[in-house]
N, C-alpha and C positions, 0 to 999 in steps of 0.2 A: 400468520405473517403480518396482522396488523400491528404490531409493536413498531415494524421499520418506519410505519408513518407516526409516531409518538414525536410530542412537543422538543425539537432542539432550543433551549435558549444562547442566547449571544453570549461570547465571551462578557466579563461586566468591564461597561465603560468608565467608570468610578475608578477604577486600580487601570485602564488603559490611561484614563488624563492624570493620573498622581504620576504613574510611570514617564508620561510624556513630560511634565512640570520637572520631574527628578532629571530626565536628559537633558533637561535646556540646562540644568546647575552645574552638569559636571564641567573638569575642567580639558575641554574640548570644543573647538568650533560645534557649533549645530550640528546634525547629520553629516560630521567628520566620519563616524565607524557605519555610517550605511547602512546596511541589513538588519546586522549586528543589533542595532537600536531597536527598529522594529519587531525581531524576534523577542526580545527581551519586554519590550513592552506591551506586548500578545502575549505572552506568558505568565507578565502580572495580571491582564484580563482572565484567563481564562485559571489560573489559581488564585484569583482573587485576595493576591499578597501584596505590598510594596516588595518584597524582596523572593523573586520568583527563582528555584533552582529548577536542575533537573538531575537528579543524584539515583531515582528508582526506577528504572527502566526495563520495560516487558518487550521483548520480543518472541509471537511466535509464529514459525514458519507452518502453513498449511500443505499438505502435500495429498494427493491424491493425480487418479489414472486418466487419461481420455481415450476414447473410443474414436477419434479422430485420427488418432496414431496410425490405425490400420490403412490410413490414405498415404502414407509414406509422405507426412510432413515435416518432419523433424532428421536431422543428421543422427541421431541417436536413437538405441533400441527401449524398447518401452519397459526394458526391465532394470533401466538404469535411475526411473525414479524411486523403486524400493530402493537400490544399490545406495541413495542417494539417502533417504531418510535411514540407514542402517548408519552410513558416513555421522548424521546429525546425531543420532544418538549416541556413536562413541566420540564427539567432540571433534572431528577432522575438516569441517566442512571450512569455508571462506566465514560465512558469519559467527559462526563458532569460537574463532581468533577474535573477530572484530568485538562478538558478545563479552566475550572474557576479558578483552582489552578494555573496554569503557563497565565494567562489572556488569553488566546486565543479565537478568533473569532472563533464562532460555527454556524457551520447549518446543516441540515438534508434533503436530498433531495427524495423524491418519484421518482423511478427512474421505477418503475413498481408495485406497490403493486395489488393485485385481485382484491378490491376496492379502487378505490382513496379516501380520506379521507379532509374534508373540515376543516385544523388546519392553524392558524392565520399567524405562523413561516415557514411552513412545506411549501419549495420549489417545485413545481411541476415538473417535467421533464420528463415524462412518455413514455414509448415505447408503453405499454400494458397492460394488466390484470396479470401482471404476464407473466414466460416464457413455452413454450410447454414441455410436458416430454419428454425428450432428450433420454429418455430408447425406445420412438414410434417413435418419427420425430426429426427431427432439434430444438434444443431449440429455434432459432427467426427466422427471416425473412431477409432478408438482409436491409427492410428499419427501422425496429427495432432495429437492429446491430447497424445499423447508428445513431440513434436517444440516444441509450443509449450511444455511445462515444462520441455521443459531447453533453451529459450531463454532462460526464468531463470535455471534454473544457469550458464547461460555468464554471463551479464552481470556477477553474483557472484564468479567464476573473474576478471573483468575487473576487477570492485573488488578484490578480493586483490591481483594482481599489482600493483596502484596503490596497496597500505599502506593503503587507506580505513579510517577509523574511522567510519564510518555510512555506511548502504545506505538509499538511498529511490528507492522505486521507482513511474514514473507509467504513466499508459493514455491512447489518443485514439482512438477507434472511434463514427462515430457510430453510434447506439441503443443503447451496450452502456450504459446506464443501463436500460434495459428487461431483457437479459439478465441483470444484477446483479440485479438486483428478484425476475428470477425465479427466481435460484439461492438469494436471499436467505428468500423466500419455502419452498422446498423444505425447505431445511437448518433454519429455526424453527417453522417451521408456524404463524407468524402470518397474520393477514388481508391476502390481496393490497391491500385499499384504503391501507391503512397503510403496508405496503412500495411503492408505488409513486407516485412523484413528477414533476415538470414536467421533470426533465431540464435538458436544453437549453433549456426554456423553452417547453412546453404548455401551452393554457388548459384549463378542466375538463371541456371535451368531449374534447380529445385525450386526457387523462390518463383518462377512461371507456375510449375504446376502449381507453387502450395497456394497462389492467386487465385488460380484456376479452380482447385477444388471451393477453396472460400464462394468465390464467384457460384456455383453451382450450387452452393452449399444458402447461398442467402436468397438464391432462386426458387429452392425448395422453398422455405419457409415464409417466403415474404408476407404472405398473409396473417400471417401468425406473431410477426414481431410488431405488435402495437404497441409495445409498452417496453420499459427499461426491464420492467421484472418479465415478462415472456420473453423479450433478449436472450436475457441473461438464464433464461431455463432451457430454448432452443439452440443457443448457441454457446455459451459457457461449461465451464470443470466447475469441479465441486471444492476447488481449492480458491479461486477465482469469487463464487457465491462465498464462503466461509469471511476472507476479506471484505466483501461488501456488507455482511450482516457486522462483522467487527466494527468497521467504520461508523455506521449507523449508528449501534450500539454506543462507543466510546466516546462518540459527538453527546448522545442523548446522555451519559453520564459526568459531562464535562472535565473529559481527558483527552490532553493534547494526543495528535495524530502525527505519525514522522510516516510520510508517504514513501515509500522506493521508487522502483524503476517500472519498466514499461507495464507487463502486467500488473501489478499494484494500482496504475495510475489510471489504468482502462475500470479498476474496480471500483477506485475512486470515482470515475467517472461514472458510474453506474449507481454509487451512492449520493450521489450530489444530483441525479434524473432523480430519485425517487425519494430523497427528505434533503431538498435543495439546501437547508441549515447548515448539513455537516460540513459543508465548506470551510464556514468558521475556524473549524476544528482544527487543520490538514495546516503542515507543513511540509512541503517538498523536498527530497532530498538532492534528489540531483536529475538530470538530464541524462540517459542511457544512450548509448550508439545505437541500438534499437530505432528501428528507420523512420516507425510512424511516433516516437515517445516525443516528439518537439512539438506535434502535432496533437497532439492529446493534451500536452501542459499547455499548449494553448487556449482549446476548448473550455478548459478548465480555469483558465485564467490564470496560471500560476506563476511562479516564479521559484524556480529552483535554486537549492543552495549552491550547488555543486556542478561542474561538467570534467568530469576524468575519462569519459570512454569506457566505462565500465559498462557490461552487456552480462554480466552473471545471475542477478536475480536472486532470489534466496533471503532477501533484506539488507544483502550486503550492501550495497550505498546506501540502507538507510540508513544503517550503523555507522557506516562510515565520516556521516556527517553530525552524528551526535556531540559533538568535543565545540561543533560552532555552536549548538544551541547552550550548552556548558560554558561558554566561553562571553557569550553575549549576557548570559546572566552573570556571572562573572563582573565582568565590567560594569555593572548596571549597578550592581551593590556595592562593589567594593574601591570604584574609583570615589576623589575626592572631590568637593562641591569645587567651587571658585572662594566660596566662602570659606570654608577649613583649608585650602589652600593659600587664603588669604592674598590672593589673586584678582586687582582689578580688571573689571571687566569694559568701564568708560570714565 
């Protein structure tokens, strides 16, 4: 696992000030389109263009099991995350539409399901049977650990070879909305009531106990989480690890990053403890109804593109908000200076 601590370099400032010099000419007030600008001129950094698109896009959803489930924290039965990557392989699911919609390259990867499953598309990269209940023991193993972060790196390895200019990465595990909470919880040391939420859709008796278990669950281990990566081995899915080695990975190969929703952004955060660089990287997509996700884009210092109330997970807001980063580049290239508009400016 020493590759995750491998050299991140900067977006290049060189195509950040040409980018910045080309916004001051177009024909618009300064910081008239807002974000819009900023996106676009992180984009000439980080592809080191004057004219940055974003036209090849990778998405792949991670999905695997938790052993946490058996705590009854999730509104849903644990057989509904196979049920779910069987959805992603025949094209049915919410990101599936949104993939096809902005063309993007899709795949699905088994990164631990209970049973492995024999689908024609469906990438194998398996740690396990799923992960141990993190409420008894250690959610994985240390060569588990391993196995599921460089199920990220491959998938990365996979957007390379495919030219991709953005990496977004999803998850589909039921309860790891509980294990996110609780690594989220570890890593800020805020109040479990705060970081943990309805999920998949609990009322506020379930969301008691699922506190509760967490609570019990970070009691057990307290001695043991000193670090981001024993966190994220104690208390984390192996779909949760696979995003965090992707992240790392696609920082250190300098490909932008289109962050999601609430678990995404606990993983992001888990990537940003252990090679503080990829920051750089990471674009936000949006803000989840997800209880503790405004509290995590905090910690993270972010700024999100998007706030819809979307709580599905899966990558779908992160897709959802590809058409702004499209769009910023857009504008960036293709409006007119003052000067070819032949527009005084004093």
């Amino acid at each position: 696992m020493d590759w995750l601590n491998n050299t991140i370099k900067a977006p290049d400032d060189f195509y950040y000030k040409k980018a910045l010099t080309r916004q001051a000419c177009l024909t618009k007030p300064p910081g008239s389109l807002g974000l819009l600008e900023e996106i676009a001129m992180r984009l000439a950094a980080m592809q080191k263009t004057e004219t940055p698109s974003i036209e090849r896009i990778w998405v792949s959803v991670f999905a695997a099991d938790h052993g946490i489930a058996a705590e009854s924290v999730s509104a849903f039965p644990q057989i509904v995350t196979t049920e779910m990557v069987k959805n992603f392989v025949r094209g049915g699911a919410a990101v599936n539409v949104l993939s096809r919609f902005v063309d993007a390259q899709f795949e699905v990867i088994d990164v631990g399901l209970l049973q492995a499953v024999d689908l024609a598309t469906l990438v194998a990269d398996r740690a396990a049977n799923g992960t141990a209940n993190f409420a008894k023991q250690a959610a994985m193993t240390d060569a588990e650990l391993n196995i599921a972060l460089t199920a990220g790196k491959s998938a990365v390895k996979r957007a390379l070879e495919y030219n991709s200019q953005l990496f977004i990465g999803g998850e589909m595990g039921i309860a790891n909305t509980c294990s996110a909470s609780a690594i989220a919880i570890a890593l800020t040391g805020l109040p479990i009531d705060q970081l943990t939420g309805a999920g998949t859709g609990l009322d506020d008796k379930a969301i008691q106990h699922k506190s509760q278990v967490i609570k019990n669950a970070l009691t057990l281990h307290q001695h043991s989480l000193d670090s981001a990566l024993k966190t994220l081995q104690y208390l984390g899915g192996f779909e949760i690890a696979a995003l965090v080695g992707a992240y790392i990975s696609a920082a250190q190969q300098g490909l932008a990053i289109l962050i999601d929703g609430f678990i995404s952004s606990v993983a992001a955060l888990v990537a940003v403890h252990l090679n503080p660089q990829t920051r750089d990287w990471f674009f936000y997509a949006h803000q989840s109804q997800e209880k503790g996700h405004r509290l995590v884009l905090q910690q993270l210092q972010a700024r999100p593109l998007l706030q819809l109330d979307m709580r599905l997970g899966e990558a779908s807001g992160a897709v959802t908000a590809v058409p702004l980063l499209q769009m910023a580049c857009k504008l960036h290239n293709e409006m007119a200076t003052f000067e070819q508009a032949s527009i005084t400016t004093h």
